[in-house]
matplotlib code that plots the C-alpha trace (Angstrom):
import matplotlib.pyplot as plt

x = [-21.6, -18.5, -18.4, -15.7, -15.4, -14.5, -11.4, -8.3, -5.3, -2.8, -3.8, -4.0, -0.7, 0.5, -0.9, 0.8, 4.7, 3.4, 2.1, 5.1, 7.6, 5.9, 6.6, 4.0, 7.2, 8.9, 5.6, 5.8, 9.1, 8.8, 5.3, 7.2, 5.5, 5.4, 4.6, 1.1, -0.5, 0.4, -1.4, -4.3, -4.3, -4.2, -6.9, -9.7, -8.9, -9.8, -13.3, -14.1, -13.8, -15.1, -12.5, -8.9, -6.2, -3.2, -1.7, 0.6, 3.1, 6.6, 7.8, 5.9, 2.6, 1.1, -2.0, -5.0, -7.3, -9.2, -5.9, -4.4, -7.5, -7.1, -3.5, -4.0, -6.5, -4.6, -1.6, -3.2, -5.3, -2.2, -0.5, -2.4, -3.1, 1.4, 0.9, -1.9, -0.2, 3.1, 1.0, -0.4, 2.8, 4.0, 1.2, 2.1, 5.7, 4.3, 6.3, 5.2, 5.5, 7.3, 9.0, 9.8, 11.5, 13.8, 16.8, 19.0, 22.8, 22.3, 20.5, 23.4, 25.4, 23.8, 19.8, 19.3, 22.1, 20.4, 17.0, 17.0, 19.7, 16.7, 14.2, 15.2, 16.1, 12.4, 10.5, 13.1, 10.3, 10.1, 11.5, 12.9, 13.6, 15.8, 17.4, 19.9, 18.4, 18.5, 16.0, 13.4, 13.6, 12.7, 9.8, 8.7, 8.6, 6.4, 3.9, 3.8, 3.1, 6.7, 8.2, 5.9, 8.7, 11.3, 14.1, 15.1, 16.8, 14.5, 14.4, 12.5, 9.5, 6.8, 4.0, 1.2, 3.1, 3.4, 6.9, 8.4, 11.8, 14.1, 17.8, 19.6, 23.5, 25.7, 27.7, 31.3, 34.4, 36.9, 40.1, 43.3, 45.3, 48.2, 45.8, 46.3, 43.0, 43.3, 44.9, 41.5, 38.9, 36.6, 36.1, 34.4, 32.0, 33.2, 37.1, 35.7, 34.6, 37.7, 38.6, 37.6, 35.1, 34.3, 30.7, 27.8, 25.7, 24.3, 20.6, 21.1, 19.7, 22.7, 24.1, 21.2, 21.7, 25.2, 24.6, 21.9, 24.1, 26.7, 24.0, 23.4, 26.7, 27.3, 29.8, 29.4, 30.5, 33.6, 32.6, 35.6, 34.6, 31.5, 30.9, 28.2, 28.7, 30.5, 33.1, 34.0, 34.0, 36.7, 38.7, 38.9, 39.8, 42.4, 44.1, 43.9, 41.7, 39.3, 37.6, 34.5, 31.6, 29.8, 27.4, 30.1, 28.9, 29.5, 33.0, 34.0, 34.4, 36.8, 38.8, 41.6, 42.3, 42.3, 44.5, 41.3, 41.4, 37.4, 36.5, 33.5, 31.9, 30.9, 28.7, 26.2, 23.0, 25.1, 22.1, 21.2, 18.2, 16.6, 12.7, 10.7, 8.0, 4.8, 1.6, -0.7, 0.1, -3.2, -3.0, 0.5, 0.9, 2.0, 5.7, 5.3, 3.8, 5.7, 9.1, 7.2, 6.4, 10.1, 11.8, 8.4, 9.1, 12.9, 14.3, 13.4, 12.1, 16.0, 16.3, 14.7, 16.4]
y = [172.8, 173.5, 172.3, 170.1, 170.5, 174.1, 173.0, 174.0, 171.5, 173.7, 175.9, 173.7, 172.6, 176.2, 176.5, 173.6, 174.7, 178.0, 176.9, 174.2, 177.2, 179.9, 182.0, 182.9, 184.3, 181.1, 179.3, 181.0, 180.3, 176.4, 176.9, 178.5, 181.6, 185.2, 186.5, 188.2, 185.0, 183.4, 186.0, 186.0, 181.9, 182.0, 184.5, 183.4, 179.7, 181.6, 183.2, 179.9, 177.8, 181.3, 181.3, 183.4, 180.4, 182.2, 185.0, 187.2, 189.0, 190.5, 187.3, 185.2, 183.2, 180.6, 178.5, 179.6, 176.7, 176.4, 176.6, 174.0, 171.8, 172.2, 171.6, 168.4, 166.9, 168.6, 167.0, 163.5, 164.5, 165.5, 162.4, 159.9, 161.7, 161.4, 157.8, 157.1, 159.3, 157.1, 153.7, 154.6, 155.5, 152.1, 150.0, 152.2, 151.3, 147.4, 147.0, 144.4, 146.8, 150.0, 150.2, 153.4, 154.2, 156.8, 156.1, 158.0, 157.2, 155.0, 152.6, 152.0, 150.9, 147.5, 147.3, 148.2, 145.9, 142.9, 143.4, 144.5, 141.6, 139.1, 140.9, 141.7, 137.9, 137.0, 139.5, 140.2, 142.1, 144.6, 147.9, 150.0, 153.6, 154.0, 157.7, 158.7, 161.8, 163.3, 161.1, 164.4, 164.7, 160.7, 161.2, 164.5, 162.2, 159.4, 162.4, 163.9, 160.7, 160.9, 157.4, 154.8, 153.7, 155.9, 154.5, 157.0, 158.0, 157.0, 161.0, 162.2, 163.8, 161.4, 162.9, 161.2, 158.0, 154.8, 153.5, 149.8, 149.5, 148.1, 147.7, 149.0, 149.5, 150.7, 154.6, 154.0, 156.4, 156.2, 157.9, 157.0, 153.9, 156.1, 158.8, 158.8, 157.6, 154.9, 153.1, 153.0, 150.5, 152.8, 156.3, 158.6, 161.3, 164.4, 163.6, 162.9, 166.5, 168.2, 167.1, 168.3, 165.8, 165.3, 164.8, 165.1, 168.2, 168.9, 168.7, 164.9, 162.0, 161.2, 164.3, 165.7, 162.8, 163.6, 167.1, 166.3, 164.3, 167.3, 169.7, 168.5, 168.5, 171.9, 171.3, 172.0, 169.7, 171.2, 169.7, 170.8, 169.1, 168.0, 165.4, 163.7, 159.6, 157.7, 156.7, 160.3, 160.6, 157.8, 158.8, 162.2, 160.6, 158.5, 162.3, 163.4, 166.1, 164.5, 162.0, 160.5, 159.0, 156.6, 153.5, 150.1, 148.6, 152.0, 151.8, 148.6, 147.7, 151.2, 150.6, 148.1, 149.6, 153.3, 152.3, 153.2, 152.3, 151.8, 152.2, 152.0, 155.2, 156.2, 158.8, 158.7, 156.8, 154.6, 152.7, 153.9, 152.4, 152.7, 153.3, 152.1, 154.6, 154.5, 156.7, 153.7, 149.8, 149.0, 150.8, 150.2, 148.9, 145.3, 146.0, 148.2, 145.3, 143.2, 144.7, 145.4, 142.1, 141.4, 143.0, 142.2, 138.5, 137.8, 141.0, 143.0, 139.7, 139.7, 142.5, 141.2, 137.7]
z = [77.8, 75.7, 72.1, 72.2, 68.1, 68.3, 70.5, 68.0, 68.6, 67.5, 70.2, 73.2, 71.8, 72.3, 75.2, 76.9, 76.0, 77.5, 80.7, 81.2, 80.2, 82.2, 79.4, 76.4, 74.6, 75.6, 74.0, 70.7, 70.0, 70.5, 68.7, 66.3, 65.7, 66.5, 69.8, 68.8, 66.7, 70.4, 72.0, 70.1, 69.9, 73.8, 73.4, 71.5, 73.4, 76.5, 74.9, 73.8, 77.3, 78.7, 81.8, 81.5, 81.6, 82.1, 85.1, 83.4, 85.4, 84.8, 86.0, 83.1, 83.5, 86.0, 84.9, 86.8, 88.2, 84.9, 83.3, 85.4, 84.8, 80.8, 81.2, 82.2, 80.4, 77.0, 78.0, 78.1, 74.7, 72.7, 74.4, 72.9, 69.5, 69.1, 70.0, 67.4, 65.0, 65.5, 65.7, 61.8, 60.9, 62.2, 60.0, 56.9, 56.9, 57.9, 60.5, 63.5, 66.2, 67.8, 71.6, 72.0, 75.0, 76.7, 79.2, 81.5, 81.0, 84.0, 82.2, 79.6, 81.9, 82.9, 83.1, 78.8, 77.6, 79.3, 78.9, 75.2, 74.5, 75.4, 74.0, 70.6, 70.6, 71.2, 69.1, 66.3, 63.7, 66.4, 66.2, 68.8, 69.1, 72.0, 73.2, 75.5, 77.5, 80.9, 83.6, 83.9, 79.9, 79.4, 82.2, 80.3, 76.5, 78.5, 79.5, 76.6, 74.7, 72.8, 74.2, 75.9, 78.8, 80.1, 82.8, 84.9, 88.7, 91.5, 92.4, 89.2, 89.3, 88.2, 88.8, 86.3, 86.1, 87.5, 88.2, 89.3, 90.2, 87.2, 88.4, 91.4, 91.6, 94.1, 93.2, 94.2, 94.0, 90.6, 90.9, 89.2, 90.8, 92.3, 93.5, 97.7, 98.5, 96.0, 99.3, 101.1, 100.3, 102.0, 101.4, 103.6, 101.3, 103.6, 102.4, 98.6, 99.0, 99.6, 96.1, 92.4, 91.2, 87.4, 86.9, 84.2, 83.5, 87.6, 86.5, 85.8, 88.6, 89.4, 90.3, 92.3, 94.4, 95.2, 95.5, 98.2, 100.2, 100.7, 101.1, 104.9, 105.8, 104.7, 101.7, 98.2, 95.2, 93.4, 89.9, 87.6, 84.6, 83.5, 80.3, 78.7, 79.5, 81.9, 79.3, 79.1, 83.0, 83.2, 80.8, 82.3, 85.7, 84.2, 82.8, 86.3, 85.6, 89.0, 90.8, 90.0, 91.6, 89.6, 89.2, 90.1, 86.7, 84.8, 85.8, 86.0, 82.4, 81.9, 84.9, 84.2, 80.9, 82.5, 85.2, 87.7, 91.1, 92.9, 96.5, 98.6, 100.0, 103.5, 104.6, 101.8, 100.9, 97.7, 96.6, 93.3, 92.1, 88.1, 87.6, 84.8, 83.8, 81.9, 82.1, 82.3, 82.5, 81.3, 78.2, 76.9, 73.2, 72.5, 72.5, 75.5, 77.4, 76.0, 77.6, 81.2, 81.4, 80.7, 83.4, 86.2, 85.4, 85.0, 85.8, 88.9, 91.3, 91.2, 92.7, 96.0, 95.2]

ax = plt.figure().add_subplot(projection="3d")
ax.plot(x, y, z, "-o")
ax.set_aspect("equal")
plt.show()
């Protein structure tokens, strides 16, 4: 048997950013040191578990089967050392308890504002650390034991996590009130096309969802612009610069001010529905639970309602 005590954390650490970088130069520079103490960490980690972890190539490196195995369970044990770390950080500064948690833009729009409104109201000595990131970046901080919830788009890898469905909105088209199509309540995706669209950065949800809608019918998405918020995408539609297509209750509070006009789409699946992530339900801190058991019980049953 292995002796566990001989495992060094700053090494399974390293080894981790390599394997999810495929790159052990890649590893050392988020490790933050030089490419040879990587490649001797990497090293004397495989002597000690007695198996090679790592297939190098030109390319990069893959975890073998024994790597893939200690890549998971390392994961989950550097996981849950960054939450106890955090939770003694929260008892030294006496506070009553942490949420962290990690949202897409998305979840700004509607879902967050109304859910933290009532719970901040019912557990005021609890602090929260919320941060505006893309979906797959929020569902990598709830792996990696960084944020305890994550809301992201309902096509995010969540491998590892359990999910429940948190809010659900509908994507319409924004275009400027005197823009020809402004006359059509309905909208058909094919003629959206045929126009320049401003959008966020293309690996966000909610622009792999569009971009997999025009992929079947052999169109691409001619994104001229592309911004960080839905604020920013309105006001760029309102210069002119595009159109947009958006979640209704992102755009709705910009759009009589903006002279916007809004119209229905058709030819692509609009439903755009927000998860709530978590590595494991059962083992979530009191603040944690605390919000779950917010949305479960007067949140999402109105989804259904």
């Amino acid at each position: 048997m292995i002796n566990l005590s001989r495992f060094d954390l700053a090494s399974l650490r390293l080894f981790v950013l390599t394997a999810e970088s495929g790159s052990l130069t890649a590893g050392a520079d988020l490790f933050g040191i030089s490419l040879a103490a990587a490649s001797k960490r990497i090293a004397e980690l495989e002597a000690h578990v007695g198996s090679a972890l790592l297939l190098r190539s030109k390319k990069g490196v893959v975890p073998t089967a024994a790597g893939q195995t200690l890549l998971r369970h390392a994961v989950e044990l550097i996981a849950r050392l960054e939450q106890l770390s955090m939770a003694m950080s929260d008892f030294h500064r006496g506070a009553h308890g942490h949420l962290r948690i990690w949202a897409n833009a998305s979840a700004f729009g509607r879902f967050l504002p109304r859910v933290l409104a009532v719970y901040t109201r019912r557990h005021p000595h609890i602090r929260i650390d919320l941060e505006d990131v893309l979906s797959e970046d929020a569902a990598k901080a709830v792996t990696a034991g960084v944020a305890e919830l994550s809301v992201i788009g309902e096509n995010t890898p969540t491998e590892g996590l359990q999910t429940l469905v948190c809010d659900v909105d509908e994507l319409v088209l924004v275009m400027p009130a005197g823009h020809p199509l402004a006359v059509r309540q309905l909208v058909e995706f094919v003629d959206i096309l045929e126009h320049d669209l401003v959008g966020m950065n293309r690996s966000t949800s909610l622009m792999r969802q569009i971009q997999s809608m025009a992929a079947p019918l052999g169109k691409s998405v001619k994104v001229r612009v592309q911004v960080r918020s839905f604020d920013a995408m309105c006001r760029m539609v309102s210069a002119g610069v595009g159109l947009a297509i958006l979640p209704r209750t992102a755009a709705l509070p910009h759009a009589p001010a903006l002279g916007l006009a809004m119209a229905e789409i058709d030819g692509m699946w609009t439903t755009r529905r927000l998860l709530l992530a978590m590595r494991d339900a059962a083992q979530l801190s009191m603040p944690a639970q605390l919000f779950v058991d917010l949305v479960k019980t007067e949140f999402a049953p109105a989804l259904t309602a």
